[in-house]
C-alpha positions in Angstrom: -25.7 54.0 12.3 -24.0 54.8 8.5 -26.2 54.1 5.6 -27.0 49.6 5.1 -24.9 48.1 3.1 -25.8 46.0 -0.1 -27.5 43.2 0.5 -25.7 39.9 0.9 -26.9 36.6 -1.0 -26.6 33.4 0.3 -27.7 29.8 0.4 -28.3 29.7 4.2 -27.7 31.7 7.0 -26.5 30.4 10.4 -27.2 32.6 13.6 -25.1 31.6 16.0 -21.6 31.6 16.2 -21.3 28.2 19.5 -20.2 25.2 19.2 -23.6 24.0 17.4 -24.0 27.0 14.9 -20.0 26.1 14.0 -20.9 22.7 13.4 -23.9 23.4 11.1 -22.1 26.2 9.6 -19.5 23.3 8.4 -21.6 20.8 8.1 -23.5 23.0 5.3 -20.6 24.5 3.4 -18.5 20.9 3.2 -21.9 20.4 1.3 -20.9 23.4 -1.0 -23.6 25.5 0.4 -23.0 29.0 0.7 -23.6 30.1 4.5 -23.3 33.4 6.0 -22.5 32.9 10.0 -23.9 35.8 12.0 -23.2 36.2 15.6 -20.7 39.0 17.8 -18.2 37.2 18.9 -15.9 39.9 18.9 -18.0 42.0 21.6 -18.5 38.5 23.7 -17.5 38.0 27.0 -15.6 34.4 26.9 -16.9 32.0 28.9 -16.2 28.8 30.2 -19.6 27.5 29.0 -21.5 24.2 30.4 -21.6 21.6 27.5 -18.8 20.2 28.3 -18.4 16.0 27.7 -19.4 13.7 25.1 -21.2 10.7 25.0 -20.0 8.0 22.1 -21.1 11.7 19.9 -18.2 12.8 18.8 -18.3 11.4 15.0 -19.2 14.8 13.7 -17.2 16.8 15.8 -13.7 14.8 14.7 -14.5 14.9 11.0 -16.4 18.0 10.1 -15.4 20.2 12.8 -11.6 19.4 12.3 -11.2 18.0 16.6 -9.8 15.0 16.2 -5.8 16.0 17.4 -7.6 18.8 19.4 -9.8 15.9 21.2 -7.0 13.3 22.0 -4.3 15.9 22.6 -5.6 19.1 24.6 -9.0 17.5 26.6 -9.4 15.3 29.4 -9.7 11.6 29.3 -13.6 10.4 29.9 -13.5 6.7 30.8 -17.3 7.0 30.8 -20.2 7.8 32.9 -20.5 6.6 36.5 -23.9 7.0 38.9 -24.1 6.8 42.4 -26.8 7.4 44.8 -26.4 7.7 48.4 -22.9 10.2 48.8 -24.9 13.3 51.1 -23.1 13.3 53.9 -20.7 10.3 53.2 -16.9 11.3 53.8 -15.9 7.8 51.4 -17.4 6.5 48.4 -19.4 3.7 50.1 -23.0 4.3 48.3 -25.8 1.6 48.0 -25.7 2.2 44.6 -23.4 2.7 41.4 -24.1 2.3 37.9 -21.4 2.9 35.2 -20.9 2.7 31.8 -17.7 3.1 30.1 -17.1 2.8 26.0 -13.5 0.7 26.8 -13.7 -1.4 29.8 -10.9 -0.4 32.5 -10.6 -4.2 33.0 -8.9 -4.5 29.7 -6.6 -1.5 29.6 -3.0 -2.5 29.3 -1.0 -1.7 32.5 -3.9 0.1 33.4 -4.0 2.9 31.0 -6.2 5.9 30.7 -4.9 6.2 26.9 -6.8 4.8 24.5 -4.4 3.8 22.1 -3.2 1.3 24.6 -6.3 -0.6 24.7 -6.6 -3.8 22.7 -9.8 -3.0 20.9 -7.8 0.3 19.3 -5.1 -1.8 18.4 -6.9 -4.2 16.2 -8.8 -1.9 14.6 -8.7 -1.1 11.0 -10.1 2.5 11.0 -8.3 4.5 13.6 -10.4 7.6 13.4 -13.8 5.5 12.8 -13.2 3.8 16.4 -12.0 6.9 17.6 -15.5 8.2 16.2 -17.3 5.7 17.7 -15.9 4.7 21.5 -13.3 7.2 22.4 -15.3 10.1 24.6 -13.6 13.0 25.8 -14.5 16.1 28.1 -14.4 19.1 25.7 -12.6 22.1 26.9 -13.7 25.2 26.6 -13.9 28.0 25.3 -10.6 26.3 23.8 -12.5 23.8 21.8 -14.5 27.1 20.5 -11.2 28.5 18.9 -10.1 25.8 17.5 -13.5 25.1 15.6 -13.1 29.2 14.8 -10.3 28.9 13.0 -11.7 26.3 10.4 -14.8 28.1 10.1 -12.5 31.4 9.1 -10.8 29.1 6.5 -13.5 27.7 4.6 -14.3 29.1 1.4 -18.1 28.6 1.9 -18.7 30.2 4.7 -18.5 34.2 5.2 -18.5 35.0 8.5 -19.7 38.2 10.2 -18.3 38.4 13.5 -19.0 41.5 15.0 -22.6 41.8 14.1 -26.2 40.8 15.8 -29.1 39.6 14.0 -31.9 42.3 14.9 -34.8 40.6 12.8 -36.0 37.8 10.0 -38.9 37.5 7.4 -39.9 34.1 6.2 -42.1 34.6 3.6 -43.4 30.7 2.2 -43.0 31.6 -1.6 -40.0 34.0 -1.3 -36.6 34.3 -0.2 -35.8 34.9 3.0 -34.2 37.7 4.5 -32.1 38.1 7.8 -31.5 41.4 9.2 -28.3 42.6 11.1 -26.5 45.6 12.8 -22.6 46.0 13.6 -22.1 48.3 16.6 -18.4 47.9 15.7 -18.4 49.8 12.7 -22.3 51.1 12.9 -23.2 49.5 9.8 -26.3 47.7 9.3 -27.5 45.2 6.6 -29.5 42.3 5.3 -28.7 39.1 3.9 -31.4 37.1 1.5 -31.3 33.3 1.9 -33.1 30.2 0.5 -32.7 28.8 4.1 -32.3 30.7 8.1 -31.4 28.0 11.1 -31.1 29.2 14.5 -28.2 28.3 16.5 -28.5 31.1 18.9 -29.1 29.0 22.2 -31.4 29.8 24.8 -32.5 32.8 22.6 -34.8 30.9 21.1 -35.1 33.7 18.0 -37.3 31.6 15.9 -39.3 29.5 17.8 -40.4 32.4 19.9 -40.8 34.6 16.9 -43.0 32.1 14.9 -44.6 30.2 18.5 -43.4 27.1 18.3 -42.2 27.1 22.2 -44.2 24.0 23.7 -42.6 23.7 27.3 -45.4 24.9 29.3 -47.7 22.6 28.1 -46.0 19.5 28.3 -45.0 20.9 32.2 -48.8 21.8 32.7 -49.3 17.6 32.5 -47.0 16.5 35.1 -45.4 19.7 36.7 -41.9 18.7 36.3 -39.3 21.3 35.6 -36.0 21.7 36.6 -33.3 24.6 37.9 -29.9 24.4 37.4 -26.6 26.1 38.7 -23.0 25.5 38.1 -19.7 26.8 38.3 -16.3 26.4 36.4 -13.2 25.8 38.9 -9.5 26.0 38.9 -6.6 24.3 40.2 -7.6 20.8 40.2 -5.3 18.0 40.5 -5.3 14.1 40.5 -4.1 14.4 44.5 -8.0 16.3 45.5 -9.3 12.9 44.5 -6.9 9.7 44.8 -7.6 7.4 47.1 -11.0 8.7 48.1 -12.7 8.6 44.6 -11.2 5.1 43.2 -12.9 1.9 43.1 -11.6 -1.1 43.3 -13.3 -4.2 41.8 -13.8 -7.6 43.0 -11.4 -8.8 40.6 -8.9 -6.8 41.7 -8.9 -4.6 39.4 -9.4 -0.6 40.3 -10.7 2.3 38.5 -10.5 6.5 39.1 -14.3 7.5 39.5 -13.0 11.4 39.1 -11.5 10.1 35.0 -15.9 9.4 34.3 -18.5 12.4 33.9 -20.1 11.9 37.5 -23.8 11.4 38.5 -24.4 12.2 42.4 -27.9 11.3 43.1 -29.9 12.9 45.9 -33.7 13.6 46.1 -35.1 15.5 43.7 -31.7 16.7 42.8 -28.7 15.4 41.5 -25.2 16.9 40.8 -22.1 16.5 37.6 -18.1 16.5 38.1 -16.2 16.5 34.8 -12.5 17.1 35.1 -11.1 19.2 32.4 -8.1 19.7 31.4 -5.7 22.8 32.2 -6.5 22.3 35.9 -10.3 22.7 35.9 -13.5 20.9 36.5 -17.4 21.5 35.8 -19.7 20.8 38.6 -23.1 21.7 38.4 -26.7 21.1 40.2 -29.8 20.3 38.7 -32.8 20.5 41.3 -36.5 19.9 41.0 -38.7 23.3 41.4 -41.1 21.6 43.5 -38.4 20.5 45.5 -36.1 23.4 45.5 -32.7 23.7 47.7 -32.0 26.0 50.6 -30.6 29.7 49.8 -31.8 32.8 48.7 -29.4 33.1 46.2 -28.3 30.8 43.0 -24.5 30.7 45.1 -26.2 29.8 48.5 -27.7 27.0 46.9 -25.0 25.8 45.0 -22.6 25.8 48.0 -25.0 24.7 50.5 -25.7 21.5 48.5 -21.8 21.2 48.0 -21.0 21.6 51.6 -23.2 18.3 52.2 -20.9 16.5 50.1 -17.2 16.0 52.1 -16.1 14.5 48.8 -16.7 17.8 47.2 -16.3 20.5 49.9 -12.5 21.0 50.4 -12.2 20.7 46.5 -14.5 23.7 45.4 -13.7 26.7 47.2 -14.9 30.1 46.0 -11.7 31.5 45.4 -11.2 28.7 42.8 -14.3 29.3 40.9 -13.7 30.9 37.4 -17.4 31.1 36.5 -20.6 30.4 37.9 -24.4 30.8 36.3 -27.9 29.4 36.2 -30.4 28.6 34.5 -33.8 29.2 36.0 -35.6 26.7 33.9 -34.0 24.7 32.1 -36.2 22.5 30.1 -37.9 23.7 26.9 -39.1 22.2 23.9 -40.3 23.0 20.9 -42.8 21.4 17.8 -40.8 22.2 14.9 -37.3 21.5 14.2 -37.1 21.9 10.2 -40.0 24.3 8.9 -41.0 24.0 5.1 -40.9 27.7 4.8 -37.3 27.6 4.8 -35.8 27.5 8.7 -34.4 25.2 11.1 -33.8 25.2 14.9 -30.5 23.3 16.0 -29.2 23.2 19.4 -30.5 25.1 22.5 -32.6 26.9 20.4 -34.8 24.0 19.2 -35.2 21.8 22.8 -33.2 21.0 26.1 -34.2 18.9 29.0 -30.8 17.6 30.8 -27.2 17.6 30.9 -28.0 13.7 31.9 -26.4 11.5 29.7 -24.6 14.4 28.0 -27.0 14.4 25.5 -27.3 18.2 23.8 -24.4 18.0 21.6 -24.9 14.1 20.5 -28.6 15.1 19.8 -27.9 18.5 18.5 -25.4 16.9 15.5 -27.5 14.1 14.6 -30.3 17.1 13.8 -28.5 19.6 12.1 -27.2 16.4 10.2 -30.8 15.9 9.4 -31.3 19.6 8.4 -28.0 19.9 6.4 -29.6 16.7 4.0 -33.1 18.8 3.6 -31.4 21.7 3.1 -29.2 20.0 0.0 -31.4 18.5 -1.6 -33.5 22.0 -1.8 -30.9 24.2 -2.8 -29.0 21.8 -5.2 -31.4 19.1 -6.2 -34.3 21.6 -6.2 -36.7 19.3 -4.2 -38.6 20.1 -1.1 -38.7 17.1 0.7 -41.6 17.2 3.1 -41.5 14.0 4.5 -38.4 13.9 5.4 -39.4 16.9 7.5 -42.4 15.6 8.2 -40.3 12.8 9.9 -37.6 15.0 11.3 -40.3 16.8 13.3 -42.4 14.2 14.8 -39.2 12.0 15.6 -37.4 14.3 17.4 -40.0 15.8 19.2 -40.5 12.2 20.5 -37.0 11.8 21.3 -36.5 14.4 23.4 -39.9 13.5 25.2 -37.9 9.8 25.7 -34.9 11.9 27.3 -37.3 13.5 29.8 -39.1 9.9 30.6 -35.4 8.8 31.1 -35.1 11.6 34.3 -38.6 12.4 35.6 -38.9 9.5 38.4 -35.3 9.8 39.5 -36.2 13.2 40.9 -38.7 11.5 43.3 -37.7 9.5 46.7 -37.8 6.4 44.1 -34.1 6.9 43.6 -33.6 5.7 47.2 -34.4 2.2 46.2 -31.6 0.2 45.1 -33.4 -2.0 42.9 -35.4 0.8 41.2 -31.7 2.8 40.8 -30.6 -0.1 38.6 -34.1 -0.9 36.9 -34.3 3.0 35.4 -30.9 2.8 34.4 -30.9 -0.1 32.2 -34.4 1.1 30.7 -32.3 4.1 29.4 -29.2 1.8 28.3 -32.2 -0.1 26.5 -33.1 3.1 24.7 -29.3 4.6 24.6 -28.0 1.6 22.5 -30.9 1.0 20.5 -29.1 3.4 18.3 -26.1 1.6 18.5 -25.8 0.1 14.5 -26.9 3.8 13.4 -24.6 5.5 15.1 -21.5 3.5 13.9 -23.2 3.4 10.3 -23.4 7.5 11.1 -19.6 7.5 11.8 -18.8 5.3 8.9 -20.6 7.5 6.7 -18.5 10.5 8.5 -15.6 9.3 7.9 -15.3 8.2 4.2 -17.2 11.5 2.9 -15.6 13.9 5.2 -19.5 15.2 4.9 -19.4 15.6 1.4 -21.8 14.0 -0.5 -20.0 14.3 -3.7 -17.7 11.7 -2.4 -20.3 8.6 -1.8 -20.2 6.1 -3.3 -23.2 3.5 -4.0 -23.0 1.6 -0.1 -22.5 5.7 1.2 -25.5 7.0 -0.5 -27.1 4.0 0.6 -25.8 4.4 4.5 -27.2 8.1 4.3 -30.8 6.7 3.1 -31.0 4.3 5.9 -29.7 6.9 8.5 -32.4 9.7 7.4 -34.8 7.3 8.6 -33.1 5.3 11.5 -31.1 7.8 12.9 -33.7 8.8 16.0 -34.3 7.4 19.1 -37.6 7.0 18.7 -37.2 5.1 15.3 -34.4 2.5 16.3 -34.1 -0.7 14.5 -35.8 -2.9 17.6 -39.4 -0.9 17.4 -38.6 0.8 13.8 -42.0 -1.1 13.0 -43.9 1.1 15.6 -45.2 4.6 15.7 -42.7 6.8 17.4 -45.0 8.2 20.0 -46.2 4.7 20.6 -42.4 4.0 21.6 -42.3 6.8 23.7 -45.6 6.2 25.5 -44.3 2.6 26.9 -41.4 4.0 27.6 -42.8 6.3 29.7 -45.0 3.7 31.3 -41.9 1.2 32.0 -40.1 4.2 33.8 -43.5 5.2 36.1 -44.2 1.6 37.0 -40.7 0.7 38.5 -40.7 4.0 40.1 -44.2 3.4 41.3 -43.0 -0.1 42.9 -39.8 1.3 44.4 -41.8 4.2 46.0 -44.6 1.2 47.7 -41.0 -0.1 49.3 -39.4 3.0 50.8 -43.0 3.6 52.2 -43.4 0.4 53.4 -39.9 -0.4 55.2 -39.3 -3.1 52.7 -35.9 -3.3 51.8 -33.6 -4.7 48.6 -29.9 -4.7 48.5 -27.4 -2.6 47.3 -25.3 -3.2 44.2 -22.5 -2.4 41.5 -22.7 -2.4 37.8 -19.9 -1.4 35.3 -20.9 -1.9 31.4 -18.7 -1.7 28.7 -18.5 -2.4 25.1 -16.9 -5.8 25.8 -19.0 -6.4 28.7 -22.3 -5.5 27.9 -25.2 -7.9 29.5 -25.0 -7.5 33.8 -26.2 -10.4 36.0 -29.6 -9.2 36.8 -30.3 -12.4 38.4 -28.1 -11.5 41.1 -30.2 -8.6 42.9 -33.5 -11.1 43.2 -31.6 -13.8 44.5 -29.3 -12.1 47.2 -30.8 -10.9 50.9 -31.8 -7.4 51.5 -28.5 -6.3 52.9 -25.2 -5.4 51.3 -24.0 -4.8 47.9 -24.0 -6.9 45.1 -22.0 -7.0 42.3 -23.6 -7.6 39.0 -20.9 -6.0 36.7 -21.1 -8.3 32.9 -18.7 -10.9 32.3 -15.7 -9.7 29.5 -16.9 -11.2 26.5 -14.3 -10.2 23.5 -11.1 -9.7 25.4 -8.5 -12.2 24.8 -7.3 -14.8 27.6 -3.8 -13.1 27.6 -5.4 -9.3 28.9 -8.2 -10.8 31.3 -7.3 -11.0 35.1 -6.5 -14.5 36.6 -9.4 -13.8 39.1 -12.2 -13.2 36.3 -14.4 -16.1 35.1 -14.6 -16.9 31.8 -17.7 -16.7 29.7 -18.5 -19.4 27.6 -18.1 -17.3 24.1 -14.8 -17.6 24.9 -14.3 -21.0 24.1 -15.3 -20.4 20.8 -12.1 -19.7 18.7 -12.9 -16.1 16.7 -10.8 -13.3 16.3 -11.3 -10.3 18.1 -12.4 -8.3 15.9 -15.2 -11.2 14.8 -16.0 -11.2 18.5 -16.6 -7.2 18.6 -18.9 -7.7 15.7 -21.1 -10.3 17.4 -21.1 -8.6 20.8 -22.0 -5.1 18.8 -24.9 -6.8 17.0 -26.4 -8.4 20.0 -26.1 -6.5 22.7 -28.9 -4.3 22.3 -31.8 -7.7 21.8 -29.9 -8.8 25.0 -30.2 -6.1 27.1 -33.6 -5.7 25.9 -34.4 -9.3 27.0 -32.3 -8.9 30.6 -34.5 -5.8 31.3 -37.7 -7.5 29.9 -36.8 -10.0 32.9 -36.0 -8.0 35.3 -38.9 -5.9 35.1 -41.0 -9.2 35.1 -39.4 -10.4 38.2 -39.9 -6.8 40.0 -43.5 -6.5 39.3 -44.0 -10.2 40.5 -41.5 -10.2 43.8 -43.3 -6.6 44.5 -46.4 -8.2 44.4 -45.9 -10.7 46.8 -44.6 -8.1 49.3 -47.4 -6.5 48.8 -49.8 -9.6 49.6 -47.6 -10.4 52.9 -48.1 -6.8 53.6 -51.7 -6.8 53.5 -51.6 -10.3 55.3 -49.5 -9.1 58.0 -51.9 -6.2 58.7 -49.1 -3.5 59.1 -49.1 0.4 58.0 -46.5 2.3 55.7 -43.5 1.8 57.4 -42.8 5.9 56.8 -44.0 8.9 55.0 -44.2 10.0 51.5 -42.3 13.3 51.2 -42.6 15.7 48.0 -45.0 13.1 46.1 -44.5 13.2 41.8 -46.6 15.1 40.1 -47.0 17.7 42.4 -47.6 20.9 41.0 -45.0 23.1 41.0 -44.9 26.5 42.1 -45.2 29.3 40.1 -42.0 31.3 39.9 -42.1 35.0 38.9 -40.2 35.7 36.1 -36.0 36.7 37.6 -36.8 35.6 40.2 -35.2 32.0 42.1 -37.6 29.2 42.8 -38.6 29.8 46.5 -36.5 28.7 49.4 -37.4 24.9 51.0 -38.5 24.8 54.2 -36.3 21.4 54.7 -33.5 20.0 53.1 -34.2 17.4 50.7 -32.7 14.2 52.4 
C-alpha cells in the first residue's frame, strides 16, 4: 500500500453503497449534511439481489431517491400481495385458501387495466406523486434500480463518494470524533475519514453491531427455537403466456384478476415460497423454510428444486438453464438492541435487524428508520442538540416492531396454516397491525413530498407533520394503542397470534373441519364479511371479499351489491377520506369479532368432543417450539427424513 492519504472530514459517514446506504446517503445530504459514502462497488460482482417489491413504502424511494419515472416506467406492475395455502401438488389454482390485498382494487380498473393512471382513484386525485407515494407498489428491478439511484448519489454536492474502497475499521470514542478507516486495493491507498456521525448500511455484515455486541438473535431464538433458511434464485425468459389461464382468478362478480401481476405467498408447512415478476423478462422466487423443519437435499439447489418440482404451477416455468442467480441464506433472522447509539452511530437496513421477506417489509421498515436517524443526526450536527429520547424512543420502538413482524410469521410455519379459518384469522391480525400505520404513513408521504426531504422547506403544518411522525411513525406506537407501552402491544399481539394458532392446531388434530374461503382487500374495499366463515358448512369455499365502498355507480359491475354508503351523495374523494380514517377501528372491531366467535365456536367443539368420547382424529407432526437443531457453522440445516406435507 502507498503512504495514507490526509484525512477526510465529514459530517457522517455511510458504509454501504445498496439500495439502503444510497437512501440514507441522500436522505442526509438533501439535509445539507456532508456524507462520505464508502463501499467497492467498482470491484463488485453485480447481482440480481433479493429485495425486490414494495409494499405501500415507496414514499422515500420516489422523492429522495429520484425513482419516481424509473418506478412507473422500467419495473413491473404489483397489483398487490396475494396468499394461498394448499398449491403442493395442485396442477390448478384451486386452494382452500386465498388472502389478498391489493392497494387499487382490480374491480375498479377501467377496461381492466394494470396501469394505474387509468384507475379512478388516480384520476381524482390532487397530488399525482403523493398518491403515487402512497398506493402505487411496484416490483423493483435490479441491479437496475441500483444504477439509477447511483447516478444521483454521484451528482449530489453533499455527498463524496468513494467507490473503490472498503472500510477495514471504526473508533467511536463517546467525547470525540469519530473516525472510519479505509483501504483502496484499486490504487493501494489507504485512509481515514473523521466524522460527528458513522451508520452502517453494509447488510448482513453486520460491522457495527458485531463490533460493539449488539447482535440479539440467539437469545430471542433460545425462547422459542424459531429460525428460518432461505434460498432463491433470479430467472430469465418469463412471459405472460407461462402463466395465463392457469394463474388468473376469476371473481364471483365476474370480474378476473392475474395472480402472477401480485408478489405471491405459497404456503406449505413450515415453509412457504415468493414469485415476483420483474421486468425485462425475469422473476424472483425464493423459499423460506423452518430449521426444525428443514426440506429434502443435501444441497441449497436440491432443496430449492425439489420443493419447486412439487409445485406443477412452478415446475415447467423455472428451469435451471433460466436461472441467472441463485443464493441462500443460512439464517436469516437477526436482530439487534440498538438502532441509533448516543456515541454517534446508526444501524439501517440488514445491518440493524431482518426476520422475513413476508410482507416485503425490509425496505418499508429500513426508510422509515434511517428517516428516524437522518432527524437525530440533524438536529446534532446543525442544531447542536443530542436528542436522547428521541433515541431512546427509536430504540425501544423498533426493537418492538420487528419483534411484531416475527409474531406476524411464527405460527404460520406450524400445521396451523392447514386450517382455513386460522389462514384467515392470522392474516387480518397482521392487516390489523399493517394499517394501523395507515394516517402516518400518508402524513410520512405528505411530508416527502412538499420538502423533497429538506427541512429548510417546512413550513409551520410540515414541521408539525415531522413532530407527530417522530413519535407515531412505528408499528408498535400506532395511533389505535399510542396510549400503551410498546412492548405491551407487542406482547398481545403475540398472544392473539398463538391462541388462533393454538385453536386451529386442536382442529386439524381432531378431524374437525371449517370451510375454505376467498378474500381480496383493497383501499376501497377494506372491511371482509367475516360473518360469512361461521355461518357456512364445513365444506367449500366461501367468499368473503369487502363490499366497494368509494367507487362510483358508473365503474362498479352490474352483478355487485351496493353498500349502503353509497346512498349517501359525497364525492369521491370525501368518500376516500372517510373509508381512509375508518378502516383501521373497523377492521380492528371485525377481527375483535371474529376472534370472539373462534374462541367460543372452538369451545363448543371441544365440549361435543369430550361428550362424544372420541381421540385426536390424527397426529401432531413437527410440534411449535421445538428446539431446533444446532447447525454447524457452513454448513446446511440437516436433511428431513420426510417431506413436510
Amino acid at each position: 500500500m502507498n503512504a495514507p492519504q490526509e484525512p477526510l472530514r465529514a459530517e457522517a459517514v455511510v458504509v454501504g453503497a445498496g439500495l439502503i446506504g444510497m437512501f440514507t446517503a441522500l436522505s442526509l445530504a438533501q439535509r445539507g449534511i456532508d456524507v462520505v459514502l464508502i463501499d467497492d462497488i467498482v470491484n463488485q460482482k453485480r447481482s440480481f439481489k433479493v429485495g425486490e417489491s414494495f409494499l405501500v413504502s415507496t414514499a422515500l424511494p420516489r422523492t429522495i431517491g429520484r425513482l419516481d419515472t424509473f418506478l412507473d416506467e422500467e419495473c413491473f406492475v404489483k397489483l398487490g400481495v396475494w396468499f394461498t395455502e394448499g398449491m403442493e401438488g395442485a396442477e390448478s389454482f384451486a386452494p382452500r385458501s386465498e388472502w389478498s390485498i391489493a392497494p387499487l382494487s382490480e374491480h375498479t380498473l377501467a377496461q381492466s387495466s394494470e396501469d394505474h393512471r387509468d384507475h379512478y382513484l388516480f384520476k381524482s386525485a390532487e397530488d399525482k406523486l403523493w398518491f403515487r407515494c402512497l398506493a402505487v407498489d411496484q416490483q423493483i428491478v435490479r441491479p437496475e434500480a441500483e444504477d439509477e439511484i447511483r447516478a444521483t448519489v454521484r451528482a449530489h454536492p453533499h455527498i463524496r463518494f468513494l467507490d473503490s474502497a472498503r472500510v477495514t475499521d471504526v473508533r467511536v470514542e463517546a467525547d470525540a470524533p469519530n473516525v472510519v478507516h479505509w483501504a483502496d486495493r484499486a490504487t493501494s491507498t489507504t485512509g481515514e475519514v473523521v466524522a460527528d456521525w458513522i451508520v452502517d448500511c453494509s447488510g448482513r455484515n453486520r460491522m457495527l453491531a458485531r463490533k460493539f455486541g449488539h447482535a440479539i438473535e440467539k437469545e430471542i431464538i433460545a425462547r422459542d427455537g424459531f429460525q428460518t433458511t432461505s434460498v432463491w434464485g433470479q430467472f430469465s425468459g418469463i412471459t405472460d403466456e407461462q402463466f395465463a389461464p392457469v394463474w388468473e382468478y376469476r371473481d364471483p362478480n365476474g370480474g378476473s384478476t392475474p395472480r402472477d401481476k401480485y408478489t405471491v405467498h405459497l404456503w406449505g408447512e413450515g415453509y412457504w415460497i415468493w414469485v415476483i415478476r420483474l421486468s425485462k423478462d425475469r422473476i424472483s422466487v425464493g423459499v423460506i423454510f423452518d430449521q426444525r423443519t428443514p426440506l429434502p437435499g443435501d444441497t441449497p439447489r436440491e432443496q430449492f428444486f425439489g420443493l419447486i418440482d412439487r409445485y406443477p404451477v412452478l415446475r415447467d416455468v423455472l428451469t435451471e438453464p433460466r436461472l441467472l442467480e441463485f443464493r441462500m441464506y443460512r439464517n436469516t433472522q437477526y436482530m439487534t438492541d440498538t438502532f441509533v447509539h448516543p456515541d454517534g452511530y446508526g444501524m439501517v437496513g440488514d445491518s440493524s435487524s431482518i426476520i422475513d421477506a413476508y410482507y416485503s417489509q425490509g425496505i418499508g421498515l429500513s426508510c422509515q428508520q434511517l428517516w428516524h436517524l437522518t432527524n437525530v443526526i440533524e438536529s446534532h450536527v446543525h442544531g447542536g442538540t443530542l436528542e436522547r429520547a428521541y433515541i431512546d424512543r427509536i430504540n425501544r420502538n423498533a426493537r418492538q416492531d420487528w419483534l411484531m413482524i416475527r409474531n406476524m410469521l411464527r405460527e404460520k410455519f406450524t400445521r396451523a396454516i392447514h386450517d382455513p379459518r386460522y389462514f384467515l384469522l392470522t392474516h387480518l391480525a397482521d392487516l390489523v397491525v399493517l394499517w394501523s400505520t395507515g394516517t402516518a404513513r400518508s402524513d410520512f408521504a405528505t411530508w416527502l413530498v412538499r420538502t423533497d426531504g429538506e427541512t429548510e422547506r417546512e413550513g409551520p403544518r410540515e414541521r408539525r407533520l415531522r413532530h407527530r411522525l417522530s413519535k407515531r411513525l412505528f408499528y408498535s406506537r400506532s395511533q389505535p394503542w399510542a396510549w400503551l407501552p410498546p412492548e405491551t402491544v407487542q406482547r398481545v399481539q403475540s398472544h392473539i397470534q398463538r391462541k388462533i394458532a393454538e385453536r386451529a392446531r386442536w382442529r386439524l388434530d381432531h378431524g374437525s373441519e371449517v370451510p375454505g374461503f376467498h378474500c381480496q382487500i383493497s383501499i376501497a374495499r377494506p372491511l371482509p364479511r367475516l360473518w360469512r366463515v361461521f355461518t357456512a358448512g364445513a365444506a367449500g369455499v366461501v367468499d368473503v371479499s369487502p363490499l366497494d365502498r368509494i367507487a362510483p355507480a358508473a365503474l362498479r359491475r352490474p352483478s355487485a351489491r351496493r353498500p349502503l354508503t353509497h346512498r349517501i351523495p359525497m364525492s369521491v374523494n370525501t368518500r376516500l377520506t372517510w373509508v381512509l380514517n375508518l378502516r383501521t377501528h373497523g377492521v380492528i372491531a371485525i377481527f375483535a369479532y371474529g376472534y370472539l366467535l373462534d374462541a367460543a365456536d372452538t369451545a363448543v367443539r371441544k365440549a361435543r368432543h369430550r361428550f362424544s368420547g372420541r381421540g385426536p382424529a390424527t397426529v401432531p407432526t413437527a410440534a411449535a417450539g421445538t428446539p431446533p437443531q444446532e447447525v454447524p457453522a457452513g454448513q446446511l440445516p440437516p436433511t428431513a427424513t420426510k417431506t413436510p406435507s
